[in-house]
SERO-4910 file (N, C-alpha, C, O; in steps of 0.05 Angstrom, whole numbers):
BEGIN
 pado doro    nc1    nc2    nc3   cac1   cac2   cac3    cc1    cc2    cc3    oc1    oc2    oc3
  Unk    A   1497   4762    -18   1491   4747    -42   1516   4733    -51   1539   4743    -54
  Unk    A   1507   4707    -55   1536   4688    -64   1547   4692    -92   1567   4683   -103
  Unk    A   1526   4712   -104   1536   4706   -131   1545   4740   -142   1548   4749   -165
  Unk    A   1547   4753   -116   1558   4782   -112   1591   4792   -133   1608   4799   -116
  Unk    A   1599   4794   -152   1626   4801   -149   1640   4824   -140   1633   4847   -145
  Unk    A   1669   4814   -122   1679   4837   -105   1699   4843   -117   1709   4824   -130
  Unk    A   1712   4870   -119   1727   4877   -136   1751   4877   -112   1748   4883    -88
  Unk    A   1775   4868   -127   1788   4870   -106   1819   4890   -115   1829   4890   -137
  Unk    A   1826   4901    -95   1855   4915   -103   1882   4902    -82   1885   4895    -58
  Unk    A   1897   4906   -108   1921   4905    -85   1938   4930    -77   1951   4946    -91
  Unk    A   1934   4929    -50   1948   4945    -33   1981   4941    -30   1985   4921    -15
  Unk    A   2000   4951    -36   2026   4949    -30   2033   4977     -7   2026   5001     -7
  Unk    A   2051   4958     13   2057   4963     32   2072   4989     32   2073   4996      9
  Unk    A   2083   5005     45   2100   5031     60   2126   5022     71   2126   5015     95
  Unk    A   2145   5021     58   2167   5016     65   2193   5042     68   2191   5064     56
  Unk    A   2214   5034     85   2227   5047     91   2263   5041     80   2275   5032     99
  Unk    A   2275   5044     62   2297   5038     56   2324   5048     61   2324   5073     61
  Unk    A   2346   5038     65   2370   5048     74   2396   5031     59   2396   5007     58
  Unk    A   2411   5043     52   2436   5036     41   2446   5013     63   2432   5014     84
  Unk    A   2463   4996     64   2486   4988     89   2510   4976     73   2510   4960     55
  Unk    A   2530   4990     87   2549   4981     80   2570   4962     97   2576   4972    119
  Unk    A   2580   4941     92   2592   4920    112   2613   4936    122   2624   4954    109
  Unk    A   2619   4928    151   2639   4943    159   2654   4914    178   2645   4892    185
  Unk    A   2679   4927    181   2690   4913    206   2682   4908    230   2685   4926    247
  Unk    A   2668   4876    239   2662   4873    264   2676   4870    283   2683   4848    277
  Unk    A   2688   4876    304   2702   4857    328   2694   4841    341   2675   4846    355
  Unk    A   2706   4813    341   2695   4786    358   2705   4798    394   2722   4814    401
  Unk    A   2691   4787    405   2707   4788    428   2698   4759    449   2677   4745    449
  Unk    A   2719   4758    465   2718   4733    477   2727   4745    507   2749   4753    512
  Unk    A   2702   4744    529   2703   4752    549   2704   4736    570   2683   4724    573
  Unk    A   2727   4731    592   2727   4714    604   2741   4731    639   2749   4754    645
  Unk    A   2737   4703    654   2738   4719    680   2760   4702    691   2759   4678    689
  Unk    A   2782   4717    705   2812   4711    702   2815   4719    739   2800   4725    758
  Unk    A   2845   4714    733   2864   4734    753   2889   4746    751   2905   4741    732
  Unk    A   2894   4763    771   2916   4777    759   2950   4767    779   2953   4763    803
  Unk    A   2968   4767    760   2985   4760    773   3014   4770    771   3022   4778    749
  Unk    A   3024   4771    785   3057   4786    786   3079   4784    764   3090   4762    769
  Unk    A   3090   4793    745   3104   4782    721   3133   4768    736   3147   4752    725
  Unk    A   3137   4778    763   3159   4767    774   3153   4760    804   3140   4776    818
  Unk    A   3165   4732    816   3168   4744    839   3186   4719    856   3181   4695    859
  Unk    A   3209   4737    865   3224   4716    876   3241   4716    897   3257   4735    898
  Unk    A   3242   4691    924   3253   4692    942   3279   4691    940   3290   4672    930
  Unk    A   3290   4712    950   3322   4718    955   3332   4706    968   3330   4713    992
  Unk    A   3347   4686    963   3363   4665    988   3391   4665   1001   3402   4685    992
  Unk    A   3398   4659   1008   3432   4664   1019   3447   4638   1011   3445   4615   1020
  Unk    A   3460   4647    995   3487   4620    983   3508   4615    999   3525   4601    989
  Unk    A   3512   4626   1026   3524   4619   1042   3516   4635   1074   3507   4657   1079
  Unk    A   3526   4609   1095   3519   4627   1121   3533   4636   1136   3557   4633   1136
  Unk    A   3518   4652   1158   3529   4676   1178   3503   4691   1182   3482   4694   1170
  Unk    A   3517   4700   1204   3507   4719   1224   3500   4750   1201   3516   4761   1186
  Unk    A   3465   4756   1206   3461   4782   1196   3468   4801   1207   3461   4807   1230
  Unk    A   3486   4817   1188   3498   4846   1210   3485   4868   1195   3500   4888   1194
  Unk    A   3458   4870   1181   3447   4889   1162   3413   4898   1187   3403   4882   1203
  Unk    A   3407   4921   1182   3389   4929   1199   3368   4910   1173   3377   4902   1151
  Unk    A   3336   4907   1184   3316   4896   1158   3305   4913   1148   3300   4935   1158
  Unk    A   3298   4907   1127   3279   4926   1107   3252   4922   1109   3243   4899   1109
  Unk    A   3240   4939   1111   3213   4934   1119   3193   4919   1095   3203   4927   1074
  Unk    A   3175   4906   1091   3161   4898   1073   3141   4924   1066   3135   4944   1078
  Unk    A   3136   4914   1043   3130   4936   1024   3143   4956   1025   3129   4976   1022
  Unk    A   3171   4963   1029   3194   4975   1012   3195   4974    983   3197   4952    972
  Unk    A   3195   4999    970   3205   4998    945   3233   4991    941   3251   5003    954
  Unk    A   3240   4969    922   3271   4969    926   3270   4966    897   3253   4954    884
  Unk    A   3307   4989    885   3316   4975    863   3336   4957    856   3351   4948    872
  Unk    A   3336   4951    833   3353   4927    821   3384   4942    833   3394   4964    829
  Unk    A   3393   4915    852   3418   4920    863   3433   4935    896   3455   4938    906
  Unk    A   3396   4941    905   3405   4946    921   3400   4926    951   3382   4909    954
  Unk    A   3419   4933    971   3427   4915    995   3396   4904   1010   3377   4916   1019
  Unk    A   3404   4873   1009   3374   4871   1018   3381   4860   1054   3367   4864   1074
  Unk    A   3410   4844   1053   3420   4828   1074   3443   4840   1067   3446   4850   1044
  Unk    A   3466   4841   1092   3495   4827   1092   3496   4811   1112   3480   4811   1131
  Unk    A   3523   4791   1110   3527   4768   1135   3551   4777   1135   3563   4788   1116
  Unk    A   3560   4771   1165   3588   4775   1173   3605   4763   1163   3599   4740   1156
  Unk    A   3633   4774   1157   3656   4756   1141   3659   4742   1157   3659   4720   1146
  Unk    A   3664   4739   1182   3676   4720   1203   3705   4715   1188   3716   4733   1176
  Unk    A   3717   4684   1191   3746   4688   1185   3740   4683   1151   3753   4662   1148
  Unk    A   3730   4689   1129   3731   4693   1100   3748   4705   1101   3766   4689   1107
  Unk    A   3760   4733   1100   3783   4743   1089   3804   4726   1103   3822   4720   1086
  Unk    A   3809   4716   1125   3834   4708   1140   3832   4688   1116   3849   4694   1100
  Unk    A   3819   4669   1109   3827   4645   1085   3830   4648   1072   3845   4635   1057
  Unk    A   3815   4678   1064   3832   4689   1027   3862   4695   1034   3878   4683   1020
  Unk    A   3866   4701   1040   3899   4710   1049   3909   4689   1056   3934   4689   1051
  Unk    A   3900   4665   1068   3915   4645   1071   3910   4628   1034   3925   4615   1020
  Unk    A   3888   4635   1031   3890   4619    998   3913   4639    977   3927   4628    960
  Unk    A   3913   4655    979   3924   4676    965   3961   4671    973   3978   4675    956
  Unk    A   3965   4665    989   3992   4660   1002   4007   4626    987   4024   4620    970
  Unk    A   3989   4610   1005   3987   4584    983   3993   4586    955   4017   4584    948
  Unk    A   3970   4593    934   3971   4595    910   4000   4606    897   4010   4598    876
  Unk    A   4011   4629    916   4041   4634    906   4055   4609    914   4069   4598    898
  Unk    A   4054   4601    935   4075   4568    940   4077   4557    917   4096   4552    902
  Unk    A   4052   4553    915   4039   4528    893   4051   4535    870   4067   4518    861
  Unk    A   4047   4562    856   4068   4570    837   4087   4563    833   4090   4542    819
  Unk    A   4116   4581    845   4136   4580    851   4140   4540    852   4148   4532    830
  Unk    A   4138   4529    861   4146   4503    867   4132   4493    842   4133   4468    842
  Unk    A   4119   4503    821   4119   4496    800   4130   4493    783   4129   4476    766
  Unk    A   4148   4516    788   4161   4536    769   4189   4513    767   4199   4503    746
  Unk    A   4198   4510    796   4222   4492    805   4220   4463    789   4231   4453    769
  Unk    A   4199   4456    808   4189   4434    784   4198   4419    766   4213   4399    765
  Unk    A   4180   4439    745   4181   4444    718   4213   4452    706   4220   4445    684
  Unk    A   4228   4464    720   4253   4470    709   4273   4436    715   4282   4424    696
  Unk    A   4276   4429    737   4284   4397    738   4276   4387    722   4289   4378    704
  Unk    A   4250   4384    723   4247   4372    698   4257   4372    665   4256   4352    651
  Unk    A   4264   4392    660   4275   4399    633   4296   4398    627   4302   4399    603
  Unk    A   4319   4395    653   4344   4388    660   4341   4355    659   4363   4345    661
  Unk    A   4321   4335    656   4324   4313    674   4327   4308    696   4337   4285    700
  Unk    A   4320   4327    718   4317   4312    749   4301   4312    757   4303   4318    781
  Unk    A   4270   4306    748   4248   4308    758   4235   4280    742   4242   4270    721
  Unk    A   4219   4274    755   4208   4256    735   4176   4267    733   4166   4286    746
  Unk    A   4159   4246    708   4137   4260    709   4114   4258    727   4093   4271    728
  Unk    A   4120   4246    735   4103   4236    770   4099   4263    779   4077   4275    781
  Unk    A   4128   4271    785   4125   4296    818   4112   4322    799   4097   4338    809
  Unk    A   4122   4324    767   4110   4340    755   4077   4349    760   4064   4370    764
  Unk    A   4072   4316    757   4037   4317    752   4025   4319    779   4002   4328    782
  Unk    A   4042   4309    799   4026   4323    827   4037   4356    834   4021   4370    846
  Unk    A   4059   4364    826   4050   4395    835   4029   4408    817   4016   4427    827
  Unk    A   4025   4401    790   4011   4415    784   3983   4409    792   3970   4429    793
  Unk    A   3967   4384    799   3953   4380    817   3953   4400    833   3941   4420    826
  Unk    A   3966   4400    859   3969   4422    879   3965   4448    873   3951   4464    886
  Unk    A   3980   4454    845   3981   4481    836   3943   4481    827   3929   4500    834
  Unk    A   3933   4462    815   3905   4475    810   3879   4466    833   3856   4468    827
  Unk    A   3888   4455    865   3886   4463    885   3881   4487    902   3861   4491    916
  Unk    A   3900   4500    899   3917   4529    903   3890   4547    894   3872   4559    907
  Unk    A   3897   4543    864   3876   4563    853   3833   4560    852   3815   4573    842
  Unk    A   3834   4538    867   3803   4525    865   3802   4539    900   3782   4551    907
  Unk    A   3820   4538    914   3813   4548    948   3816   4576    946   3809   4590    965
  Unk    A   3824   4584    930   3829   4620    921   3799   4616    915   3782   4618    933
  Unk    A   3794   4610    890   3760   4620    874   3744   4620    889   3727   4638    889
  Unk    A   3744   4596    909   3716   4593    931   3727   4617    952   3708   4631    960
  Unk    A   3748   4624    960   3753   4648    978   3740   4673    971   3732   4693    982
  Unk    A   3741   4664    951   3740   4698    931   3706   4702    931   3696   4723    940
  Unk    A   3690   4674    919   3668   4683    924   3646   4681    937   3624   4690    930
  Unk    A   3653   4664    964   3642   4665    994   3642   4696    996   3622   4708   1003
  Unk    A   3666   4708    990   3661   4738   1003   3651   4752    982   3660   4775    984
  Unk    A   3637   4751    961   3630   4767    947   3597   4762    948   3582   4778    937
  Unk    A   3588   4736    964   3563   4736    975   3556   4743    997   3533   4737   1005
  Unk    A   3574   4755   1011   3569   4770   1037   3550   4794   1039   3541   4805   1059
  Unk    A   3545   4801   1008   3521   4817   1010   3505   4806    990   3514   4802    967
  Unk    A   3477   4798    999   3453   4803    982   3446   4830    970   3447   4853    977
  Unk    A   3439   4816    949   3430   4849    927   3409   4836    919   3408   4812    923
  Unk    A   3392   4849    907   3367   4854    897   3365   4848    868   3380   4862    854
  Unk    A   3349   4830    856   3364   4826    827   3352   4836    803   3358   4837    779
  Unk    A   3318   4847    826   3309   4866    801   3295   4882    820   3291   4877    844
  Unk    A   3285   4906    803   3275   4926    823   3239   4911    826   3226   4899    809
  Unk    A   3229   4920    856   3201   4914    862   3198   4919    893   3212   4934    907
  Unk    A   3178   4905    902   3166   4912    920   3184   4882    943   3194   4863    932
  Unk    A   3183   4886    973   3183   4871    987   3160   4861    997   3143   4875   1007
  Unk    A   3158   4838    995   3133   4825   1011   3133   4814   1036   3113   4802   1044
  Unk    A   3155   4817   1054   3162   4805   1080   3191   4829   1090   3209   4840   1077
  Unk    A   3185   4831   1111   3209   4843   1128   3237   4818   1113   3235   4793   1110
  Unk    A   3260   4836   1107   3281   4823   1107   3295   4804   1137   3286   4807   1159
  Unk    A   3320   4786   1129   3325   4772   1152   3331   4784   1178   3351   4798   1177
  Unk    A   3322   4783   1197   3324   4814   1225   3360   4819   1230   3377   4810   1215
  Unk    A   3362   4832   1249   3393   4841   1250   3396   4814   1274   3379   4808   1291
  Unk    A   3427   4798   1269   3423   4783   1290   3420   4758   1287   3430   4742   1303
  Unk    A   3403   4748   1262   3395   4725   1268   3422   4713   1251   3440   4728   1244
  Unk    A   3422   4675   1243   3437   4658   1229   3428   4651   1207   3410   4634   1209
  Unk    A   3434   4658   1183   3431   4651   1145   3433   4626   1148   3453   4629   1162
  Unk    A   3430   4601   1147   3440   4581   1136   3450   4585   1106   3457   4608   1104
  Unk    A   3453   4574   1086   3458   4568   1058   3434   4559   1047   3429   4535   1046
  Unk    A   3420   4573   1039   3386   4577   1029   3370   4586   1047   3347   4578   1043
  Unk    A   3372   4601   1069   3350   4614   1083   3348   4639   1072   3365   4656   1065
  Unk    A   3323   4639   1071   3307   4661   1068   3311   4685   1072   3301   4693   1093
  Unk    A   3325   4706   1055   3337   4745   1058   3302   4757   1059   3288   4764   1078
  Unk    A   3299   4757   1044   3273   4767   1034   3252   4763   1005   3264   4754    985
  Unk    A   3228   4769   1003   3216   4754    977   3210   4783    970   3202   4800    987
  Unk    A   3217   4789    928   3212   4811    920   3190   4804    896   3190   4782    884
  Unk    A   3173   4822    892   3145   4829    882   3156   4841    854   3172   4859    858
  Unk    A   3152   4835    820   3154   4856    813   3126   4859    798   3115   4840    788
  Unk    A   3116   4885    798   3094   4899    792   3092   4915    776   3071   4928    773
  Unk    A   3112   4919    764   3119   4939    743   3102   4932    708   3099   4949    691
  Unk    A   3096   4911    707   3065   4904    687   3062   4865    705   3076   4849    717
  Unk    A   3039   4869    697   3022   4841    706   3012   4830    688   3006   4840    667
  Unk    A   3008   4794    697   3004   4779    679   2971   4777    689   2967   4773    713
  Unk    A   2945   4781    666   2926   4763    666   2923   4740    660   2924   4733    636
  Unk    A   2920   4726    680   2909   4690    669   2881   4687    673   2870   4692    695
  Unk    A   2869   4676    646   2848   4661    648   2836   4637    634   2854   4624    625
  Unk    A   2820   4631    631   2811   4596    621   2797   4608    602   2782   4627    605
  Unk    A   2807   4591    570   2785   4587    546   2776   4565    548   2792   4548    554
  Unk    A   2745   4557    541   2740   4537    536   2744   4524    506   2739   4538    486
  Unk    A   2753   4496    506   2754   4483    479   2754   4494    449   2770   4494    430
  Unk    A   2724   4504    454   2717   4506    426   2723   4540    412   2715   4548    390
  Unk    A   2737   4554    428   2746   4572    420   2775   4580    423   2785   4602    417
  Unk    A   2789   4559    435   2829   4560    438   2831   4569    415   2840   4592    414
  Unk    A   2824   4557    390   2838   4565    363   2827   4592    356   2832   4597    332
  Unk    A   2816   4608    365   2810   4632    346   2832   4651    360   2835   4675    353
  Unk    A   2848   4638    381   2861   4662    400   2897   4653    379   2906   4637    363
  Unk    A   2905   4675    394   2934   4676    376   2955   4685    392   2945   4694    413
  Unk    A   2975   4687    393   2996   4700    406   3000   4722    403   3000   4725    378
  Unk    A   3004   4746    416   3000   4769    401   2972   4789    396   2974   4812    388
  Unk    A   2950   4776    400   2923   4782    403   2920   4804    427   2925   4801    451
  Unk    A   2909   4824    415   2895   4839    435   2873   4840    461   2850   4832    462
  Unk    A   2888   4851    478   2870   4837    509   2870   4857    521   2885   4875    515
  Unk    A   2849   4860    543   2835   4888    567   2837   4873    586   2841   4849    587
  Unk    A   2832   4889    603   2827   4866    639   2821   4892    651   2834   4912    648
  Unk    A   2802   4890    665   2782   4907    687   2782   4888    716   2774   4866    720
  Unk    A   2792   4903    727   2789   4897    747   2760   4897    764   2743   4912    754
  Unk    A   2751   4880    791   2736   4884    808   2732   4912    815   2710   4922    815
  Unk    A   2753   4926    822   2754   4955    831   2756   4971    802   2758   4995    805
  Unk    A   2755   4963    780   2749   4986    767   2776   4993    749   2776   5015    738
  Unk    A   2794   4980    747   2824   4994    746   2823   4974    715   2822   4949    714
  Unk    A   2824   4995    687   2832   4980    669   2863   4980    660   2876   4999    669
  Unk    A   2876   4957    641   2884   4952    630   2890   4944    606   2873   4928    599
  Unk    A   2908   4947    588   2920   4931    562   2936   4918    558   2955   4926    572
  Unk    A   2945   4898    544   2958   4883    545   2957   4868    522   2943   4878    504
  Unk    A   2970   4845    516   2978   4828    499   2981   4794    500   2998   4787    517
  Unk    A   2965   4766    482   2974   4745    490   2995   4738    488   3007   4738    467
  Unk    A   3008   4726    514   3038   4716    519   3038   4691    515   3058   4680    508
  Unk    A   3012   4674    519   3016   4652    531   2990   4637    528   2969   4646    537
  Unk    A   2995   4608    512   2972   4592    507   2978   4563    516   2991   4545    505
  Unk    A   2968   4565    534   2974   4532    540   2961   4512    521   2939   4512    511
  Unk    A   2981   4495    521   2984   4470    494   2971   4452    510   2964   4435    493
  Unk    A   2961   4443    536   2953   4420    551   2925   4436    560   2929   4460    562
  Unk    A   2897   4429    565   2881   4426    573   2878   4425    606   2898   4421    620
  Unk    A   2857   4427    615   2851   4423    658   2836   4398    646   2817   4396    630
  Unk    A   2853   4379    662   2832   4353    656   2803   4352    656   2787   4343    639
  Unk    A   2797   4369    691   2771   4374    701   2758   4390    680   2746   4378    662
  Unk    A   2761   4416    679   2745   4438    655   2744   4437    632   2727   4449    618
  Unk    A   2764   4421    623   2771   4419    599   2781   4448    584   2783   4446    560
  Unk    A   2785   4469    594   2792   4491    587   2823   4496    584   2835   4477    594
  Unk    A   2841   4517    571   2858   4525    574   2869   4549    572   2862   4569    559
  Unk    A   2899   4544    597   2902   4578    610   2916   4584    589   2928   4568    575
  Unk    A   2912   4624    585   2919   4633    574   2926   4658    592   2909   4666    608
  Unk    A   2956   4670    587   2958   4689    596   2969   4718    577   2979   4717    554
  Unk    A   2964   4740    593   2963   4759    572   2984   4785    597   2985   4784    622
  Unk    A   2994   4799    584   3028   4807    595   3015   4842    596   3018   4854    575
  Unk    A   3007   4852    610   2991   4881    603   3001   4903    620   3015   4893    638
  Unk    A   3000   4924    620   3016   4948    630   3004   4951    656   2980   4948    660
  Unk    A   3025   4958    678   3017   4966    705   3025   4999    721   3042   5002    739
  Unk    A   3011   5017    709   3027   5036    710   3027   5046    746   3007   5042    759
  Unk    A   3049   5057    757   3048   5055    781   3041   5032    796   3035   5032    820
  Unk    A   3043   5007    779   3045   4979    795   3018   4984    809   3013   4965    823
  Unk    A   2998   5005    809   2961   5000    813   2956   4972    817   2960   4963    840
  Unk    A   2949   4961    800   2936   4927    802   2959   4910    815   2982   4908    806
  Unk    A   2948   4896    837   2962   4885    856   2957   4853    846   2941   4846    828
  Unk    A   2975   4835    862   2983   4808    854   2952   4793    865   2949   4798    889
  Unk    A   2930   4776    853   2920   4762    852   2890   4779    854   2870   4772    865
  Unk    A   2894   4797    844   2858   4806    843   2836   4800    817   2839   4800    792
  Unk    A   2823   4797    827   2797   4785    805   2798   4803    783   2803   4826    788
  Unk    A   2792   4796    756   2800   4813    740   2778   4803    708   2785   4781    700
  Unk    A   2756   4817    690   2753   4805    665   2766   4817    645   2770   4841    642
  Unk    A   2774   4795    631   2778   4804    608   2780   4791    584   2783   4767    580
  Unk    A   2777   4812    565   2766   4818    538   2790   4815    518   2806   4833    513
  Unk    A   2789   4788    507   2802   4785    474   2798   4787    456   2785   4768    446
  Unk    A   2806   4808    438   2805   4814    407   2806   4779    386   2827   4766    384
  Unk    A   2782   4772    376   2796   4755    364   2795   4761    341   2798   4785    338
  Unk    A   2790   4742    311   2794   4753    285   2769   4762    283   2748   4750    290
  Unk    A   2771   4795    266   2753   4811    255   2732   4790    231   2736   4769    220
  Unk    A   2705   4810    231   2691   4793    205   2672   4823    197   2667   4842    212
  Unk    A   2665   4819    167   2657   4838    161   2625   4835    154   2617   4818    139
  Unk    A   2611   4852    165   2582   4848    180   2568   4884    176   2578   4907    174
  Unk    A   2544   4875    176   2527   4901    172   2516   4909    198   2513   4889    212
  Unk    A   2512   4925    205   2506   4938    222   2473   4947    226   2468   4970    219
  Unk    A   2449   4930    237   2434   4925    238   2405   4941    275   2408   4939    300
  Unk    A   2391   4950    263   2372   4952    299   2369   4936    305   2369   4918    289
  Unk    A   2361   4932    337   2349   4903    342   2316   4903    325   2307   4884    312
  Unk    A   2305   4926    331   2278   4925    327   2268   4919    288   2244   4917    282
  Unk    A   2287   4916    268   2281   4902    250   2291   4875    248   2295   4862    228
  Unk    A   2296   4867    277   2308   4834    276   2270   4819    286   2252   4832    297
  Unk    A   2269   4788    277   2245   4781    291   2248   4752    287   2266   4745    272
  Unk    A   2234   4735    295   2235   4697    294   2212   4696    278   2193   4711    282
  Unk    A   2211   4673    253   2200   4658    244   2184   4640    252   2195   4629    271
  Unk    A   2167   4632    250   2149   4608    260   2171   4583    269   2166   4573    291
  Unk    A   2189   4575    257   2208   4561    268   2226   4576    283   2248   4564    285
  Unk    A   2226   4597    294   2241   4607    318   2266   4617    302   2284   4627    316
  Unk    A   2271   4617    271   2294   4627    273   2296   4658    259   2279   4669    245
  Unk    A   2319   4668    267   2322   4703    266   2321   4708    235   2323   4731    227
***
């Protein structure tokens, strides 16, 4: 019947309530990198000769200072002693010189060429002195070898190659930010890196590049992180995770989250 009246009630719902209080969120900015050596550099020979040192095998542990090459003196000392002999001439006939001169029997001519001579004398001494004090390669920081040193036997030229050292003692992560998040990162920012195999790390940003990859448009950043027992080796795949700035946020289930007719949360 249309002309029926229905009584109607309102029903209010069963709800569930809870306090929340904002807390500190962490941003994080996860990206996929590699890992790389904080040092690593080929040891060269500043002067040549014949190697008279047995080689060091690669992947030797070596420390800072110790023998990586020697080359034979050949005649180096015989010229230090002949520079060393000189340099007293050179003196002495300075000395002479210089005293005619102060008498008036010298003029300043012969003055200004012995002393010429005299700083002759002492420039073929310095180079004597430290040709032979490069007769041994040393090691200039402690690390790893990556190549057999120069064999026993062979010829140094003046830049050939002693050996290349590794250091592994902490490693650098590098990886690419894109654009729109370079600025939330900082120097000094907190960073992780996991390796492929599993091997974490911590570390710190060292390094923000100010130029862009033309192609990606991204930029490297690297982060300086602890290598204990030198574990994580030079170029292995690696993610990692940057702290950026905190925000303070409630702490929410997924299952009271849901979309609106317009799709939004």
């Amino acid at each position: 019947d249309t002309n029926q009246d229905f009584s109607t009630e309102t029903i209010l719902p069963h709800v569930i309530v809870s306090k929340s209080e904002a807390r500190i969120a962490n941003n994080l900015l996860v990206l996929r990198g590699k890992t790389e050596a904080t040092r690593k550099v080929e040891v060269r020979a500043e002067i040549s000769g014949a190697v008279i040192s047995k080689p060091r095998l690669k992947g030797s542990r070596i420390d800072t200072g110790e023998v990586l090459c020697e080359i034979a003196a050949g005649t180096r000392y015989v010229m230090l002693s002949e520079a060393k002999v000189r340099l007293l001439e050179a003196e002495k006939k300075a000395k002479v010189v210089q005293s005619l001169g102060e008498k008036g029997y010298s003029t300043e001519t012969s003055n200004l060429t012995q002393k010429t001579l005299l700083e002759v004398a002492k420039a073929a001494l310095a180079k004597a002195e430290y040709e032979i004090s490069k007769l041994v390669i040393h090691a200039p920081f402690a690390g790893f070898l990556e190549n057999n040193t120069a064999e026993f036997g062979s010829y140094l030229n003046k830049g050939s190659l002693c050996g290349t050292i590794i250091d592994l003692s902490r490693v650098k992560l590098i990886g690419y930010v894109p654009e729109i998040k370079i600025r939330e990162i900082l120097i000094g920012s907190i960073a992780n890196g996991k390796t492929v195999s599993g091997i974490n790390t911590e570390g710190i940003v060292s390094f923000i590049s100010k130029q862009a990859d033309p192609i990606t448009k991204t930029f490297q950043v690297e982060i300086t992180a602890e290598n204990s027992n030198s574990i994580i080796r030079d170029g292995e795949t690696v993610e990692i995770t940057i702290q950026l700035k905190s925000d303070m946020a409630h702490l929410l289930p997924q299952s009271v989250l849901t979309l609106n007719d317009y799709g939004t949360l």
